[in-house]
VOGU-3710 file (C-alpha; in Angstrom, 3 decimals, decimal comma):
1> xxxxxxxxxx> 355,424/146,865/-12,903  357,404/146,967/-16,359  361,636/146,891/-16,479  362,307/150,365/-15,797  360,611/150,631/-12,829  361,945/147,750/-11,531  364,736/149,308/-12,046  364,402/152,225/-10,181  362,944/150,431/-7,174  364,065/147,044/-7,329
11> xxxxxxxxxx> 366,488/144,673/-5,256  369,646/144,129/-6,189  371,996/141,267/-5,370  376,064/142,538/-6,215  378,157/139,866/-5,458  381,721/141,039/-5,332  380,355/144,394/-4,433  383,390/145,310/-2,468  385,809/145,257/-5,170  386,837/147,548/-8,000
21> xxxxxxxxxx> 384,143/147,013/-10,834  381,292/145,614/-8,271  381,706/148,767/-6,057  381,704/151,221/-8,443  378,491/149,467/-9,870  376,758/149,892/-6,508  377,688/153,323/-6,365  376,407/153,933/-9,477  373,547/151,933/-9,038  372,873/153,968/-5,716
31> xxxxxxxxxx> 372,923/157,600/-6,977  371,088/157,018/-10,125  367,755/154,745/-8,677  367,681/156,001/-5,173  364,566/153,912/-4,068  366,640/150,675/-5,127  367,374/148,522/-2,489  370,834/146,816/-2,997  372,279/143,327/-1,177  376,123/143,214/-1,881
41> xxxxxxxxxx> 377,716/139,246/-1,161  381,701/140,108/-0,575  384,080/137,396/0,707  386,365/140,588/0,979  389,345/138,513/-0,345  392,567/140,489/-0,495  391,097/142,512/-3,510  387,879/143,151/-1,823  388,250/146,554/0,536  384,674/147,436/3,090
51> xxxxxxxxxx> 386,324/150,570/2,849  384,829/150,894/-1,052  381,118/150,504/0,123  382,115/153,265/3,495  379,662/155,450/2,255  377,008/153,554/2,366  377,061/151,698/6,103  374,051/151,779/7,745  371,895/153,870/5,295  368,854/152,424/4,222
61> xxxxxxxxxx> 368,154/150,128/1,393  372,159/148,873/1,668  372,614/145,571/3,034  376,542/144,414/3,023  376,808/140,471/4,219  380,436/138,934/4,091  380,381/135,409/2,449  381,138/133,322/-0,008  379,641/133,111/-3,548  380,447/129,143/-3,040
71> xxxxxxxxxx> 378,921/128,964/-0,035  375,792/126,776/-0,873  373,545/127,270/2,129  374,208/130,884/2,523  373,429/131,603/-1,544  370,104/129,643/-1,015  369,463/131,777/2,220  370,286/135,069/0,725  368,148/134,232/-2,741  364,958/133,175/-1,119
81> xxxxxxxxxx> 365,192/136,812/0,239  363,916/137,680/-3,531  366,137/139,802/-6,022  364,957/141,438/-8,975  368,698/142,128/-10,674  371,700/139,523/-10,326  375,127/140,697/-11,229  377,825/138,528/-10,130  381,183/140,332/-9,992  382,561/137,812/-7,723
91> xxxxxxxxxx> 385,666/136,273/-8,978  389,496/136,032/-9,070  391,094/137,650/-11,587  394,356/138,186/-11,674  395,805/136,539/-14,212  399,578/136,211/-12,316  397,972/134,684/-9,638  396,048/132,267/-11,470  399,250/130,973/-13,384  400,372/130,097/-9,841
101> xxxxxxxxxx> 397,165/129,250/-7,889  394,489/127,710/-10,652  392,372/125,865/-8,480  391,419/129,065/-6,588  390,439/130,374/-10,037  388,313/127,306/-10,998  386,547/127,021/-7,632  385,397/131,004/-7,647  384,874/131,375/-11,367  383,294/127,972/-12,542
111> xxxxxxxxxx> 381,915/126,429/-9,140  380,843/129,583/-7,371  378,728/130,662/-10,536  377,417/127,278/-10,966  375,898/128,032/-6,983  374,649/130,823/-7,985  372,617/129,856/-10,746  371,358/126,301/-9,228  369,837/128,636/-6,050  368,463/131,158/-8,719
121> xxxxxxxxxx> 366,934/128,339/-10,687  365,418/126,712/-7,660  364,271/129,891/-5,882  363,003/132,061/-8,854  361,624/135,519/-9,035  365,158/137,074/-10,797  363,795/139,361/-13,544  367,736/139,294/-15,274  370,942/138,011/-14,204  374,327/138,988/-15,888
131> xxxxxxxxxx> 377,118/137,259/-15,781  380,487/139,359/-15,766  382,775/137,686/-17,967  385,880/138,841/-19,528  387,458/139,543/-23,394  390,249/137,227/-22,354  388,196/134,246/-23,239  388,680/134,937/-26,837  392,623/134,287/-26,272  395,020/135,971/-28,255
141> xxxxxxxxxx> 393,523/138,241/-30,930  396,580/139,492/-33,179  394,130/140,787/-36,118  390,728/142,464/-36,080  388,776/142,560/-33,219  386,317/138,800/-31,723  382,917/139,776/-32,219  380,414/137,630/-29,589  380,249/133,719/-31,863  384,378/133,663/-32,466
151> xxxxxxxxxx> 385,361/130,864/-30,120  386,713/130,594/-27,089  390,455/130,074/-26,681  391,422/130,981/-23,141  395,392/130,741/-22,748  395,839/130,910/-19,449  393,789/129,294/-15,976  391,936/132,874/-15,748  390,741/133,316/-18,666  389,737/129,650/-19,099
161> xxxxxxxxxx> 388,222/129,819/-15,639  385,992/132,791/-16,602  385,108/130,977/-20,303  383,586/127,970/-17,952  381,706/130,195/-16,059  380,805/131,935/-18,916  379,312/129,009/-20,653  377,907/127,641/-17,913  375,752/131,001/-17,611  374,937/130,338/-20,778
171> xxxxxxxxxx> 373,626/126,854/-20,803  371,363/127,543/-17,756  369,480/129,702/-20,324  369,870/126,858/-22,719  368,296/124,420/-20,852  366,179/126,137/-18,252  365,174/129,478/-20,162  366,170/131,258/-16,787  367,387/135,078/-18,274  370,472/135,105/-18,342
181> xxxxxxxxxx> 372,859/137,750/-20,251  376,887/137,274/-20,806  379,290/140,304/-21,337  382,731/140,224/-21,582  384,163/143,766/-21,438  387,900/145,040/-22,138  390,266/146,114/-19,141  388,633/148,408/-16,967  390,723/151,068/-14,801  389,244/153,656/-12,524
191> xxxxxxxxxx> 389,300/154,682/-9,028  389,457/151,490/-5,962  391,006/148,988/-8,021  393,525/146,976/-5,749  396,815/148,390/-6,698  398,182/144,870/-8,350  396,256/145,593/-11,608  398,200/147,364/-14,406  397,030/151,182/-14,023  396,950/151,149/-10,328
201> xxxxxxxxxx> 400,195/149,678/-9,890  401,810/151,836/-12,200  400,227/154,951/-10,706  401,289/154,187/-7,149  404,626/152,863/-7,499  405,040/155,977/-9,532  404,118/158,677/-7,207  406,493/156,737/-4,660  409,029/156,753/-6,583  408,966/152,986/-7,235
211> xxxxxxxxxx> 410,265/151,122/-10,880  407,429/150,221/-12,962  407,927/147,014/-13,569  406,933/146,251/-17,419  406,734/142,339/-18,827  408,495/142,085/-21,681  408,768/144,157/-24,358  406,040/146,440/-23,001  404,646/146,224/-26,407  401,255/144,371/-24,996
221> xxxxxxxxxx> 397,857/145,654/-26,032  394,753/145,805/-24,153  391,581/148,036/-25,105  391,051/150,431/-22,025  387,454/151,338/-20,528  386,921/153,485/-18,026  384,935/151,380/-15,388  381,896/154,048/-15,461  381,385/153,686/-18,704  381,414/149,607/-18,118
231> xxxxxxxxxx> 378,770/149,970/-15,523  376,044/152,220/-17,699  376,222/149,476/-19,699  375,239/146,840/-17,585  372,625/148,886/-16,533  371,429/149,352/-19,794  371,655/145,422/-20,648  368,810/145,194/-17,448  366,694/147,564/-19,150  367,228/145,795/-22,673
241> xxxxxxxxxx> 364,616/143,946/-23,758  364,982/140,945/-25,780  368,885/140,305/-24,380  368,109/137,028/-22,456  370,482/133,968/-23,759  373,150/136,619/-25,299  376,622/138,128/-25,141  377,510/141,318/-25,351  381,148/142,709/-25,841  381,619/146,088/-24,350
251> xxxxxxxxxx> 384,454/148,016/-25,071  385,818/151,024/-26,042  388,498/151,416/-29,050  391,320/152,720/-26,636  394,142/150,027/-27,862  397,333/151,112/-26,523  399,926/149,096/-25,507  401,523/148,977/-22,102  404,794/151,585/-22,737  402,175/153,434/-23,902
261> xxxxxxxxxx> 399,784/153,760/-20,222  403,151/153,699/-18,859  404,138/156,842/-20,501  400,591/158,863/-20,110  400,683/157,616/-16,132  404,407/159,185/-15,733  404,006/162,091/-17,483  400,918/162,839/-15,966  402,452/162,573/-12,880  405,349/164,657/-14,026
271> xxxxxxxxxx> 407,525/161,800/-13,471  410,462/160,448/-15,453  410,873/157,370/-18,000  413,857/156,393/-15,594  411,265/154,752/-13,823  410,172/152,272/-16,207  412,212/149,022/-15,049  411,550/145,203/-17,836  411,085/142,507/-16,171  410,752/138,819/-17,329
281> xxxxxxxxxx> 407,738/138,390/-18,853  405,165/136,085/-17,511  404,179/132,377/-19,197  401,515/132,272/-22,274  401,566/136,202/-22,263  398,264/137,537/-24,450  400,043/140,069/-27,303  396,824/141,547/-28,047  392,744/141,624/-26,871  390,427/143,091/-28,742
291> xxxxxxxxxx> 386,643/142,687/-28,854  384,541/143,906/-31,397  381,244/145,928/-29,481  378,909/146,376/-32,857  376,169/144,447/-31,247  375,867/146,345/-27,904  376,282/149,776/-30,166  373,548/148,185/-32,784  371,180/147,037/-29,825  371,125/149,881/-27,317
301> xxxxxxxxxx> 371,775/153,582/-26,520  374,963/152,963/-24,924  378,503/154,567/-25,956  381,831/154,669/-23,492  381,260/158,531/-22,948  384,797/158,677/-20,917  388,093/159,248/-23,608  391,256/157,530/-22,063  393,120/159,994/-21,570  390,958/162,148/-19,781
311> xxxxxxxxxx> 389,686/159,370/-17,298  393,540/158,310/-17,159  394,172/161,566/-15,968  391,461/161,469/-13,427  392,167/158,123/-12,426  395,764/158,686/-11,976  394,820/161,885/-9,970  392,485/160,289/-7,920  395,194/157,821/-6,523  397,337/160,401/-6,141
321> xxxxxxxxxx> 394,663/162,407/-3,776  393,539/158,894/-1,552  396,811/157,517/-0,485  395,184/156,554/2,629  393,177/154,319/0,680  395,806/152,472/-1,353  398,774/152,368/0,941  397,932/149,831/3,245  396,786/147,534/0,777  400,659/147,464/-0,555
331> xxxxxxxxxx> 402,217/146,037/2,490  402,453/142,421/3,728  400,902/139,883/1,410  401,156/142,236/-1,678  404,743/142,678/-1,537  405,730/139,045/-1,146  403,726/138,572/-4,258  404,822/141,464/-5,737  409,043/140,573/-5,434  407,800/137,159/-6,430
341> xxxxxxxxxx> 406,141/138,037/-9,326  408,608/140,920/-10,842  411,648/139,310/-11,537  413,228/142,525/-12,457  416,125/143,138/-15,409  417,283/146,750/-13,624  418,293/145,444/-10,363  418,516/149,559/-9,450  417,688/150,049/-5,793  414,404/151,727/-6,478
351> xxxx> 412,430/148,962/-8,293  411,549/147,484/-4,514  412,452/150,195/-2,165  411,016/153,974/-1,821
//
């Protein structure tokens, strides 16, 4: 059986299936090989929502099992099942949280992958593993763009945690030869992602009416990719041949800084810039990300087919029509994080009350 048709009728193991990128990943995964069988390991954490993978309960060739991806007997249980395709999504992320809860970060992001790569080394039979890693390991990039050798110089326990997993990926090719590919991809946005990211936050405190709270300056950049055009590429780095032992940047050339989101997201909505609220900007702030994607556009068909401000529109829209999806996630623990977190300059009523 060669790649591609492992491919279309192969097993896949998602781990962090439940949240935003992972679940989106599945569905893609689902509608374009149909005869793929797919395993998705979810600790369903705050950010990971059941309600993502709905569609898909009970249906054949879906498997959803609720654990841990640091869970060492229930990784070895669920590998000797036999996978074709490992793609670990599974990690914290949020980089506000990690500046006050590291060791969550280094326990998920360094230990967790180091489980799963010990059980895939022992167990065998994985034609490709990729391990989702981030652009934030570069650190701050204030000129030009890090291609995939620039070093590492995380700034903050997220990032960092993510370069050590990253690395340790890496050195399990190294000094195993087990096939292992890296990326590290720009921000995403899209529909399901948990409404304390960026774009989602933005969106729904806008459409109720809420401040959007901005760090700083607002003058931040970040290179936006739509998380569709994130997942065709991972797909095409399975089918790649030739990719084991490397890291591919994936992005998209859609710098804009945060007014600017801010700004498309409002006026989208029809909304106006009284809304935007500063607020004290967090510790070790990144300026600027930027990764430089030759290699992946040298190496393979792929190209982000989605502009930004179409699939902002869309994305923005799609919030707007699935309320039901997004509101209860902003209620309890969210919003003691959330009036933690925003220390707000415009103490105006409306920056924490409808």
């Amino acid at each position: 059986m060669d790649r591609r048709q492992k491919l279309e009728g192969g097993h896949y193991l998602v781990t962090g299936g439940a949240g935003f990128i992972g679940s989106n990943f599945v569905k893609h995964i689902r509608s374009r090989f149909p005869q793929a069988r797919v395993t998705v390991l979810d600790k369903l954490t705050y950010a990971g929502n059941p309600a993502n993978l709905a569609e898909f309960e009970g249906k054949e060739g879906f498997t959803f099992v609720r654990g841990d991806i640091c869970d060492h007997d229930l990784v070895r249980e669920l590998f000797a099942r036999g996978f074709d395709w490992v793609l670990n999504f599974a990690a914290e992320t949020h980089v506000d949280r990690s500046i006050g809860d590291p060791g969550q970060f280094v326990q998920t992001d360094m230990y967790g992958v180091y489980n799963l790569l010990e059980a895939m080394r022992d167990l065998g039979g994985v034609e490709r593993f990729i391990q989702i890693s981030t652009d934030e390991v570069y650190g701050e990039v204030l000129e030009n763009a890090s291609p995939e050798d620039a070093p590492l110089m995380p700034r903050n326990p997220y990032a960092a945690s993510k370069a050590g997993g990253d690395r340790l990926a890496y050195s399990y090719h190294a000094t195993y030869g087990l096939p292992i590919v890296i990326t590290r991809c720009s921000n995403n946005y899209g529909p399901y992602q948990y409404p304390e990211k960026l774009l989602p936050l933005f969106a729904t405190n806008a459409i109720e009416n809420k401040k959007l709270p901005v760090y700083g300056s607002g003058k931040n950049t970040r290179d936006w990719i739509h998380v569709l055009d994130h997942v065709r590429a991972l797909v095409v780095l399975l089918e790649t041949d030739g990719a084991d032992g490397e890291v591919f940047n994936i992005g998209a050339y859609n710098e804009r800084d945060v007014l600017t989101i801010a700004d498309l997201i409002l006026k989208t909505l029809g909304k106006p810039a009284s809304l935007l609220a500063h607020v004290v900007d967090r510790p070790g702030h990144d300026r600027r990300y930027a990764v430089d994607w030759t290699k992946i556009e040298q190496r393979t068909p792929w190209r982000p087919e989605v502009s930004l401000e179409e699939g902002l529109a869309e994305t923005v829209r799609w919030y707007e029509d699935n309320a039901d999806w997004w509101r209860p996630l902003k209620s309890g623990e969210f919003w003691e994080f959330y009036k933690q977190n925003y220390k707000f300059l415009d103490q105006h009523p409306s920056s924490q009350e409808s």
